[in-house]
C-alpha positions in Angstrom: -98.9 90.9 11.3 -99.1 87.0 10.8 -100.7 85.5 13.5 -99.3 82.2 15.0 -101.9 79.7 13.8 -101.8 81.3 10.4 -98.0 80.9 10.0 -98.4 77.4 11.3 -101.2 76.5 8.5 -99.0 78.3 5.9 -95.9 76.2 7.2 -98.3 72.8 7.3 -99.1 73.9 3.6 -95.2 74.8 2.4 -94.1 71.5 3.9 -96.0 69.8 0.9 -93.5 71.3 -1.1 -90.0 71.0 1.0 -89.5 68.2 3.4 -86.5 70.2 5.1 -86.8 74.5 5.6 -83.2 75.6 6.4 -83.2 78.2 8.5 -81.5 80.5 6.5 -84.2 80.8 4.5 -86.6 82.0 6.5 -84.1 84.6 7.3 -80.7 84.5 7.9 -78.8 84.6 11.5 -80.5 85.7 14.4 -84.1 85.6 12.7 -86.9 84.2 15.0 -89.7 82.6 13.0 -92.7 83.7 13.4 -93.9 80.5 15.4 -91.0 81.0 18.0 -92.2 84.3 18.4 -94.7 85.5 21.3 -96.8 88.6 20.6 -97.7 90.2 23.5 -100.7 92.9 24.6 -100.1 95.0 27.1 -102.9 96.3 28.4 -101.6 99.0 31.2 -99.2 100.4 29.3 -98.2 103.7 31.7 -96.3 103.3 34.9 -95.6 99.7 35.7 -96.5 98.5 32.5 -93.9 100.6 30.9 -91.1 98.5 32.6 -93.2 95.0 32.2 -93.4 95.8 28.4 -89.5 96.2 28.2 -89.0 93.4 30.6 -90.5 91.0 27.9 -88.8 92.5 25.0 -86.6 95.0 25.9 -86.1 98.7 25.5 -85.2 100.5 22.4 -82.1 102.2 24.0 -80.6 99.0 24.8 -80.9 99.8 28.8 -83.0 96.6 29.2 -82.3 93.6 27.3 -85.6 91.3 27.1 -86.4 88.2 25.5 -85.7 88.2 21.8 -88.4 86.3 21.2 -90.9 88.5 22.6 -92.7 91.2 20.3 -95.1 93.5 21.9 -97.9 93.9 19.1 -100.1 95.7 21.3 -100.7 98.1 23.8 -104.2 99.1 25.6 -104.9 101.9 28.4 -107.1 104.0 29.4 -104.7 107.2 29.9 -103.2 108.3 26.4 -100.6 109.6 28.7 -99.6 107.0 30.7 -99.1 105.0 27.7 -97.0 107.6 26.1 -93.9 106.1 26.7 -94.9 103.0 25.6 -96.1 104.0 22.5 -92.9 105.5 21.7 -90.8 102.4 22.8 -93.2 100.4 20.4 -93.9 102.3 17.8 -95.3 99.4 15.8 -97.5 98.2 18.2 -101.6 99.0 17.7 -103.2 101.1 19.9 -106.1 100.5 21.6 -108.1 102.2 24.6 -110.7 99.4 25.6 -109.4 95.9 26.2 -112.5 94.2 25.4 -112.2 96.1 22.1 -108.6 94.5 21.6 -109.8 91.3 22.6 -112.8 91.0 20.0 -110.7 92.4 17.2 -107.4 91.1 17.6 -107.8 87.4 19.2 -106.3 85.9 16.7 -103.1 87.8 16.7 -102.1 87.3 20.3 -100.6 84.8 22.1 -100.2 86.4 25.0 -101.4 89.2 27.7 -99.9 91.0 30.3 -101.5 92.8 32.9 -100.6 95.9 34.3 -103.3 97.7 35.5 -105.2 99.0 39.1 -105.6 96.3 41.3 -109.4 96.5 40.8 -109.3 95.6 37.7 -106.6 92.6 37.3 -109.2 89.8 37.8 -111.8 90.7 35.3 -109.3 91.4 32.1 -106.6 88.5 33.1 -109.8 85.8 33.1 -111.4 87.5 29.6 -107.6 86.8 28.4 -107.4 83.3 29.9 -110.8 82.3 28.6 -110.0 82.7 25.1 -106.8 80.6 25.7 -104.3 83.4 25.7 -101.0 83.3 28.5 -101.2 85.4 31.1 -99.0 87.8 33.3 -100.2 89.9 36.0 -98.9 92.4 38.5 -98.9 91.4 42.0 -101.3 91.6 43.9 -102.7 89.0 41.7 -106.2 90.4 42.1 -108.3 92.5 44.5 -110.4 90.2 46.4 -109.6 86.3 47.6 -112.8 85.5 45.2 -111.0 86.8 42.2 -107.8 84.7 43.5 -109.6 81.4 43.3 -110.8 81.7 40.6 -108.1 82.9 38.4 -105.9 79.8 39.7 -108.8 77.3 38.6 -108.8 78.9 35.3 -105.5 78.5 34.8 -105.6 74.9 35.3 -108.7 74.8 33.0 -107.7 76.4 30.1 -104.0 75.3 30.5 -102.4 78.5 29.5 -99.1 79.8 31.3 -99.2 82.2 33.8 -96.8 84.1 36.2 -97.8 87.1 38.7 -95.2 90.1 38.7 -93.4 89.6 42.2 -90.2 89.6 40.2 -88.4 89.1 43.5 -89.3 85.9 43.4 -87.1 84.7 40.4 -84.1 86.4 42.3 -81.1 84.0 44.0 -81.5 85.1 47.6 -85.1 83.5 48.2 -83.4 80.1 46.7 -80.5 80.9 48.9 -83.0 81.1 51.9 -84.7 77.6 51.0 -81.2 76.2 50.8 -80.6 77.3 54.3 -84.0 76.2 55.9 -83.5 72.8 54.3 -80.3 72.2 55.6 -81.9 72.8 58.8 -79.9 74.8 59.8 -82.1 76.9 61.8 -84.3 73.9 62.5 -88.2 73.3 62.1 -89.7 76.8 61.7 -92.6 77.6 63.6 -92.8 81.5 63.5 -92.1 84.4 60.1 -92.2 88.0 61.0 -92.2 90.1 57.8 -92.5 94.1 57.7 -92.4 97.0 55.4 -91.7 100.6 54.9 -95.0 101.7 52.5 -97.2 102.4 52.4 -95.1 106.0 50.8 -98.2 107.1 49.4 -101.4 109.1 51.2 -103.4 106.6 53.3 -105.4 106.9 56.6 -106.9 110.2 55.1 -110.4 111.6 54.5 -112.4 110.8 51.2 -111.1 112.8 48.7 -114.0 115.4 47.6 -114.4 117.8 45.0 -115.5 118.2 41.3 -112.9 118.2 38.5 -112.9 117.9 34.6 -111.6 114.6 33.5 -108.6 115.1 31.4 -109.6 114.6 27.9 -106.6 111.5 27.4 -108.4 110.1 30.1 -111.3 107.5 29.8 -112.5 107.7 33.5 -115.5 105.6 33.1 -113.0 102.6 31.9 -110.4 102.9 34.1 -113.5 102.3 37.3 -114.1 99.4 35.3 -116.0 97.0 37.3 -116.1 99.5 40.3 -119.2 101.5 41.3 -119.2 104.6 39.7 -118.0 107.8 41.6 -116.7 111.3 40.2 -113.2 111.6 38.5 -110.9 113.0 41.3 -106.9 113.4 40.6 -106.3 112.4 44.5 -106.8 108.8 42.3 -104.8 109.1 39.4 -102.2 108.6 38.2 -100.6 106.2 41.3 -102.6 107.2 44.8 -105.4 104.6 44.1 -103.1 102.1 45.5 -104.1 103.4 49.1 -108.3 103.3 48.7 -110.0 100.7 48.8 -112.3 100.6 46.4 -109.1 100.1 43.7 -106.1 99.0 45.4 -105.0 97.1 48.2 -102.3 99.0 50.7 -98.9 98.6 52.1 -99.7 94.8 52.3 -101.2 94.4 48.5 -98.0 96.1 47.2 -94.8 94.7 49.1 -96.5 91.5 50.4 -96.3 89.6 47.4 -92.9 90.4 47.5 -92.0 89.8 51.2 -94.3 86.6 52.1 -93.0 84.9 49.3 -90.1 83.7 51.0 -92.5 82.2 53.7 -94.6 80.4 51.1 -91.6 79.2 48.3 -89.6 77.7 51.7 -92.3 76.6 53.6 -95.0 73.9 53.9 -98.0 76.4 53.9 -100.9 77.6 51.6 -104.1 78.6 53.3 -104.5 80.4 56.5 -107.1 79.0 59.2 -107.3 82.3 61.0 -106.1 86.0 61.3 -106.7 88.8 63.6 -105.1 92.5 63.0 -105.0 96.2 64.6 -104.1 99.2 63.3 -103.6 103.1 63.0 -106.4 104.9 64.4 -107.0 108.5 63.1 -109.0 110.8 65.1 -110.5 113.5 64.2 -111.9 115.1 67.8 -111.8 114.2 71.2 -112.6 110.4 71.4 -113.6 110.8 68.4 -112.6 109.0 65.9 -112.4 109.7 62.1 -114.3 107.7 60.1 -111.4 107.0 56.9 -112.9 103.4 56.2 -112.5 104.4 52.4 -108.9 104.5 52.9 -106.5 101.7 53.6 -104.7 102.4 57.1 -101.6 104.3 57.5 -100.1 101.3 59.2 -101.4 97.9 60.4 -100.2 94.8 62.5 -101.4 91.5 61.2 -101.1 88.0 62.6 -102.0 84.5 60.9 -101.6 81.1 62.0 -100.7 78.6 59.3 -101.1 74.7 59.6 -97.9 73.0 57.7 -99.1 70.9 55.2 -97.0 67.9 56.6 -98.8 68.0 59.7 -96.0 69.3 61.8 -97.3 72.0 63.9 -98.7 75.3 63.0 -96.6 78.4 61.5 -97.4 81.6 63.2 -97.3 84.7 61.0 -96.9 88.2 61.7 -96.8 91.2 58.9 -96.3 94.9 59.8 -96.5 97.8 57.4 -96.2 101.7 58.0 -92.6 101.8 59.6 -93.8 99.2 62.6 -90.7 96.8 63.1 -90.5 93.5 65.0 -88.2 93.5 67.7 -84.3 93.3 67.2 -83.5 89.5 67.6 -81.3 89.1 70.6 -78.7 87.7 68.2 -78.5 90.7 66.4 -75.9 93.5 67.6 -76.5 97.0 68.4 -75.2 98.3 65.2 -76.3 95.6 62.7 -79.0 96.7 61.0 -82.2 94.6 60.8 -83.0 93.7 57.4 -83.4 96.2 54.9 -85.4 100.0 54.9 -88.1 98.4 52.1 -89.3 95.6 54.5 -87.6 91.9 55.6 -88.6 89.0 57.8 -86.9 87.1 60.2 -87.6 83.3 60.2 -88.0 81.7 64.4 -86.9 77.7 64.2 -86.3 75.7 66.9 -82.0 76.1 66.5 -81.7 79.7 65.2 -83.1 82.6 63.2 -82.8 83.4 59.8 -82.8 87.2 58.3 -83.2 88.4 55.1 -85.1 90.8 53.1 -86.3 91.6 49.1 -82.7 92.8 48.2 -80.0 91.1 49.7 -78.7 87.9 50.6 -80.3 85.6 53.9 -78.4 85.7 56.8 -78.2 83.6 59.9 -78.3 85.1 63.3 -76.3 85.2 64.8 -74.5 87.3 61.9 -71.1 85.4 62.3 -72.5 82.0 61.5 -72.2 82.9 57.8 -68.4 82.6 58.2 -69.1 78.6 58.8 -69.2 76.1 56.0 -73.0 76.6 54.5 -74.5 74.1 52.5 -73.4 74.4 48.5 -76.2 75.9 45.9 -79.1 73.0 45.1 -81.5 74.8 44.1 -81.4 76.0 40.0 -81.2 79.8 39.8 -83.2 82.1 37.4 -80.6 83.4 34.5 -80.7 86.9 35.3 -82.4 87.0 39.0 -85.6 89.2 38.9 -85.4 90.2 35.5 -85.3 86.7 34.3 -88.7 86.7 35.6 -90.4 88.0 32.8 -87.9 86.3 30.0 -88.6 82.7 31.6 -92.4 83.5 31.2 -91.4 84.5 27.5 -89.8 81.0 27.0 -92.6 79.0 29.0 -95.3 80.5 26.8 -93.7 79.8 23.2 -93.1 76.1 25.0 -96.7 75.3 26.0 -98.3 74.7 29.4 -96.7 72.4 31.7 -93.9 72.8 29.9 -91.3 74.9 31.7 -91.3 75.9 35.3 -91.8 79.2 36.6 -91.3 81.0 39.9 -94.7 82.7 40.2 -97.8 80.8 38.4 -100.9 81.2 39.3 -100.8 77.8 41.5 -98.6 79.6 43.8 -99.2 82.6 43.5 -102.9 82.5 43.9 -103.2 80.6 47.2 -100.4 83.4 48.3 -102.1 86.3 47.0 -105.5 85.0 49.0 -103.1 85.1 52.7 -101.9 88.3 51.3 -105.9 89.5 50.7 -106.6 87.6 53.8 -104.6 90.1 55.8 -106.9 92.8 54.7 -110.3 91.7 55.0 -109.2 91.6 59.0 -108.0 94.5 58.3 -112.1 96.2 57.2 -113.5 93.8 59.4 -111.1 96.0 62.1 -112.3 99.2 60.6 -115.5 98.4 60.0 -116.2 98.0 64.0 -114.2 100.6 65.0 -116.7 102.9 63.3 -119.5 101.2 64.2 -118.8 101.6 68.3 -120.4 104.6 69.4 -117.9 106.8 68.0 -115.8 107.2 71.4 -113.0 104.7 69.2 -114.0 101.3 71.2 -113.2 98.4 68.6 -114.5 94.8 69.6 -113.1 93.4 72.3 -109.7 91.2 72.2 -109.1 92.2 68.8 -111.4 90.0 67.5 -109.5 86.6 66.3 -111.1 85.7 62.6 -111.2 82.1 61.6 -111.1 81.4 58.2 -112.8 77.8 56.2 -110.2 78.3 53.0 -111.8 75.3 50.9 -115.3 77.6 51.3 -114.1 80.8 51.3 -115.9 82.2 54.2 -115.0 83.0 58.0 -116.9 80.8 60.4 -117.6 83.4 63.3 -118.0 86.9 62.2 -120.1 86.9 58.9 -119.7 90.9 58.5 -115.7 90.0 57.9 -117.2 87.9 54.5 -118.3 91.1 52.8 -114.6 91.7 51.8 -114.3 87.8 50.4 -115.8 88.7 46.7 -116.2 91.9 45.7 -119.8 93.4 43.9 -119.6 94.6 40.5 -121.2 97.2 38.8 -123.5 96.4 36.4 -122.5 95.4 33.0 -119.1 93.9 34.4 -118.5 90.2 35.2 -116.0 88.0 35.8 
């Protein structure tokens, strides 16, 4: 493989001898030079990965048509098995089990690295990528602690290199359809969001899972903890159930928030929170007693943040629910409408109306027949292809340069998004973490304890337990 900065030294070198290359000769019709190609590691190469890999460049059986100018010339993961299908979709892509491994041997022949791994371990492989200079795309939740989240957004700046998390939704039309809506004011100043899901659909709000197992032998268990303390291989973990403990993964709200709240944050004036306060599912396990499940996430959760607009208007009260709780049925709705979608929605509270939408299908105004009046014409420029064009507009920014192109999801937005998001559950441990640290008769702190959050310092003002869930430790031998 010819790396880029080779082929452009060899170009610099053959320009001596022709002041004009047709294009022709470098290959005839539909050939893409080597220096308009990206190559591409993917590193997570099972499960998500597997569709992110063919997002970029598509899939051999035509299914999924990528960005031609994508080639994925690696793939990295820790599980020969999740990466199976990968491997067979890109067959001449090298191999690797280790990133770091792929990183010191390869450098020079990648341009660019996607990331689509655990939660736990977004932050520390995305920075090692963005540090030696290589574009980045990462699966949402952009990391797994707020900490991570700054961080990776003031590295993108510094080593201006493109980046773009993996809410796909948000390169679809109907969140540019929303925004055209809001700003015609047609439901007026906003001053509340309720958002909601259905997940989590996995196991959460269960005991520790216990037990000793073999680790499979495709399997490189130590890796895939990466910068996590080291416990035993269990396959309550692996391949997907992760997602609900929290020492890897970050719930219902890591997973579908990203998508949901993006809305709230690409139409409105907001970025950092100034407080949040939550409850959620208690499990019991006797009598007034009460389970102690603090390892897992919770099987459902109500969350409420309070947002200062960044024009100084007012404050933007937030409201996310997950585990099947819903909001209540806006008086504008009718009986038989239904109230967003079964994935999750949100319902936007301005001073002249409401507007309700979801992940999926177009926004509507409540009441439902005020669609059938004349609505402000498109303004907004759409993504060629909705959500898939997310990953081929990352393609084309990368080959461009940074600052270049515009994307739907860098790390400028989507960092200050993904902190709220990770905002939401450090109340969320604070909540369980004095819950089990009553007397065991389930008594919480009184009120529901309202958090209040300093964003420039990272760091809540009046309950310093709460800032234990700001940056997580690593284990030894990992850094960020």
């Amino acid at each position: 493989m010819i790396s880029r900065r080779k082929f452009i030294r060899q170009a610099g070198t053959a320009a001596a001898a022709f002041t004009i290359l047709p294009r022709f000769v470098l290959g005839g019709k539909g050939f893409i030079a080597p220096s308009d190609t990206l190559y591409i590691a993917g590193i997570g190469a099972g499960g998500k990965g597997t569709s992110d890999l063919t997002g970029f460049a598509g899939s051999p059986d035509g299914k999924t048509i990528g960005n031609p100018k994508a080639k994925i010339a690696f793939l990295c993961d820790v599980d020969d098995r999740q990466a199976a299908e990968s491997v067979k979709n890109f067959p001449n892509a090298k191999y690797y089990k280790d990133f770091r491994e792929l990183f010191d041997k390869e450098e020079k022949n990648i341009d660019a690295v996607s990331v689509s791994t655990p939660d736990h371990t977004h932050g520390v492989i995305a920075m090692a990528a963005m540090r030696r200079k290589k574009h980045v795309y990462v699966q949402k939740p952009l990391t797994h602690d707020i900490y991570e989240a700054r961080m990776l957004t003031e590295a993108a700046k510094k080593y201006q290199v493109v980046t773009q998390m993996g809410n796909q939704f948000a390169s679809a039309d109907h969140v540019r359809r929303a925004k055209e809506l809001v700003d015609a004011g047609l439901i007026g100043r906003v001053n509340r969001v309720e958002t909601w899901t259905n997940r989590p659909v996995w196991p959460q709000g269960i005991p520790k899972p216990t037990g000793k197992f073999d680790i499979p032998k495709e399997l490189d268990w130590d890796l895939w903890l990466g910068p996590t303390p080291y416990i035993d291989y269990n396959p309550a973990y692996v391949p997907f159930n992760w997602r609900g403990w929290w020492q890897f993964g970050t719930g219902a709200l890591g997973d579908m928030a990203c998508h949901i709240m993006d809305a709230a944050f690409r139409i409105l004036p907001i970025d950092y929170p100034t407080e949040v306060e939550c409850s959620t599912t208690t499990a019991w396990e006797g009598f007034f007693k009460v389970a102690n499940y603090s390892d897992a996430c919770p099987s459902s959760s109500i969350i409420h943040m309070k947002f200062p607009r960044k024009d100084g208007k007012g404050d933007i009260k937030f409201t996310w629910m997950d585990g099947g709780l819903l909001p209540e049925r806006p008086e504008e709705l009718l009986p038989d409408e239904p109230l967003g979608d079964s994935a999750g929605g949100y319902i936007f509270h301005g001073k002249k109306g409401k507007l309700m939408g979801d992940y999926n299908l177009s926004p509507t105004l409540l009441p439902t027949q005020r669609m059938k009046e004349k609505l402000p014409p498109q303004t907004i420029p759409r993504i060629p292809g909705g959500e898939k064009g997310h990953y081929t507009e990352w393609v084309d920014a990368c080959i461009a340069g940074y600052g270049k192109k515009q994307l739907s999801s860098p790390f400028e937005f989507a960092g200050p998004m993904t902190e709220a998001v990770l905002m939401g559950n450090l109340a969320v441990r604070s909540y369980q973490m004095q819950v089990l640290a009553a007397d065991g008769r389930g008594r919480s702190y009184p009120g529901r304890k309202k958090l209040l959050w300093d964003a420039k310092n990272m760091k809540i003002t009046n309950f310093d337990e709460a800032n234990a869930f700001v940056k997580t430790t690593y284990r030894e031998g990992w850094s960020l």
